[in-house]
C-alpha positions in Angstrom: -16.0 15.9 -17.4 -13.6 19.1 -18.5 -13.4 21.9 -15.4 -12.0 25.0 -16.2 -11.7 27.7 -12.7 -11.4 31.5 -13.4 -12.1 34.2 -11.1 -9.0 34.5 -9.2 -6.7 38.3 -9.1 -4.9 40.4 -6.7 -7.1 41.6 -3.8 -6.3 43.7 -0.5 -6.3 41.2 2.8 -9.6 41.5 3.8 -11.7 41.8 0.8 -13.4 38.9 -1.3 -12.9 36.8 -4.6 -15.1 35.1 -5.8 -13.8 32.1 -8.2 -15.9 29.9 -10.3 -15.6 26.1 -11.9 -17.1 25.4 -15.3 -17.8 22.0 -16.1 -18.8 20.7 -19.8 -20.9 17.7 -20.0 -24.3 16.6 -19.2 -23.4 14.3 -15.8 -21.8 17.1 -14.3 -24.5 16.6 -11.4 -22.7 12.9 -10.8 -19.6 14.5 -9.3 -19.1 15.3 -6.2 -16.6 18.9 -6.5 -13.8 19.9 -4.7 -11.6 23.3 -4.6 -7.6 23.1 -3.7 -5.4 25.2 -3.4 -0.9 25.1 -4.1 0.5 28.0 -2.6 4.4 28.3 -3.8 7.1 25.7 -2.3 3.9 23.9 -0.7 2.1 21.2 -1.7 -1.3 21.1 -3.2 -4.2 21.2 -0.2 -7.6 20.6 0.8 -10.0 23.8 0.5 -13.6 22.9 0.3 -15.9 20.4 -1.4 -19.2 19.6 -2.3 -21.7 17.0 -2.5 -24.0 16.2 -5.5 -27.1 17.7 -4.2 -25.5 20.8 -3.1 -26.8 20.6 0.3 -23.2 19.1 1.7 -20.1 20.6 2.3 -16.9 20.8 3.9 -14.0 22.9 4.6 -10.8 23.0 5.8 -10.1 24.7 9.1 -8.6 27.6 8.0 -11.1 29.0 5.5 -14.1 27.6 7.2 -16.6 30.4 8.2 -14.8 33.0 5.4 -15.6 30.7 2.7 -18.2 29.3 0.7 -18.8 26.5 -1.6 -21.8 26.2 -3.6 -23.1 24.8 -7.0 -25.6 25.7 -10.1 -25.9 22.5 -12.3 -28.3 24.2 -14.3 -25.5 26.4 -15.4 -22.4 23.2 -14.9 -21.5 25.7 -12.7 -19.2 25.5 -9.1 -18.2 29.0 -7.0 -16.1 29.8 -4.5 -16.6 32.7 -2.6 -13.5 33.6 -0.4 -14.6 36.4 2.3 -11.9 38.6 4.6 -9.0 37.2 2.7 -6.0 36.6 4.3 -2.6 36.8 3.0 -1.4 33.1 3.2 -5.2 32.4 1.1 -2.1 33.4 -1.7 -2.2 30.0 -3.9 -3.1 28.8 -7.5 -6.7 27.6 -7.0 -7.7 24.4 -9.1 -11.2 22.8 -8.7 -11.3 19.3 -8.7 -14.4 16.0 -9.3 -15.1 12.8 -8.5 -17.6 10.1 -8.8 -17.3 9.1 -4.8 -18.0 11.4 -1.7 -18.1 14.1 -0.9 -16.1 13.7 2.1 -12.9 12.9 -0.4 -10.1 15.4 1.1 -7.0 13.8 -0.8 -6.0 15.3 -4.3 -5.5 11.4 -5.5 -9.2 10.5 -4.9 -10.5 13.0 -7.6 -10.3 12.2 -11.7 -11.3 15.5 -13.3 -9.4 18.4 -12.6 -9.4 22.1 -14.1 -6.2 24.3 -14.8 -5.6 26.5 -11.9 -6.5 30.2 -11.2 -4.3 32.1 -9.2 -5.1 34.1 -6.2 -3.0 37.1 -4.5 -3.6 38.6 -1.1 -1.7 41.7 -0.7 -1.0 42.3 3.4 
């Protein structure tokens, strides 16, 4: 599967993004999908995933309750929407599948990833 994320800009510290994940081929429904996140100097974490059906997610700490995962496979389609935006949310945004769970946090457990769309919070 081929991911490609868009969506990303400069925004004001509180307002909202919202980035997407297109994914080409027909099994796109297989994968479980996961966004990161490499701010600069740091090294590439955990944002949020979600699970085949759509109806499981998970976040990391410090975006959970300002962001949302969710998925179209209709479309091959995965979004991000980042609410009240916080300056250090500043970081190249890549989304990310795999075959397994779901509950996969590390980079190394997913195969497919999409070049990264970057994301400025201005303070």
């Amino acid at each position: 599967v081929q991911l490609q994320a868009s969506g990303g800009g400069l925004v004001q510290a509180g307002g909202s993004l919202r980035l997407s994940c297109a994914a080409s081929g027909r099994t796109f429904s297989s994968y479980c999908v996961g966004w990161f996140r490499q701010a600069p100097g740091k090294e590439r974490e955990f944002v949020s995933t979600i699970s085949r059906s759509g109806t499981l997610t998970d976040y990391t700490d410090s975006v959970r309750g300002r962001f949302t995962i969710s998925r179209d496979d209709a479309k091959n389609m995965v979004y991000l929407q980042m609410n009240s935006l916080k300056p250090e949310d500043t970081a190249v945004y890549f989304c990310a599948a795999n075959s397994g769970s779901y509950r996969y946090t590390l980079k190394s457990n997913y195969y497919y990833w999409g070049q990264g769309t970057l994301v400025t919070v201005s303070s």
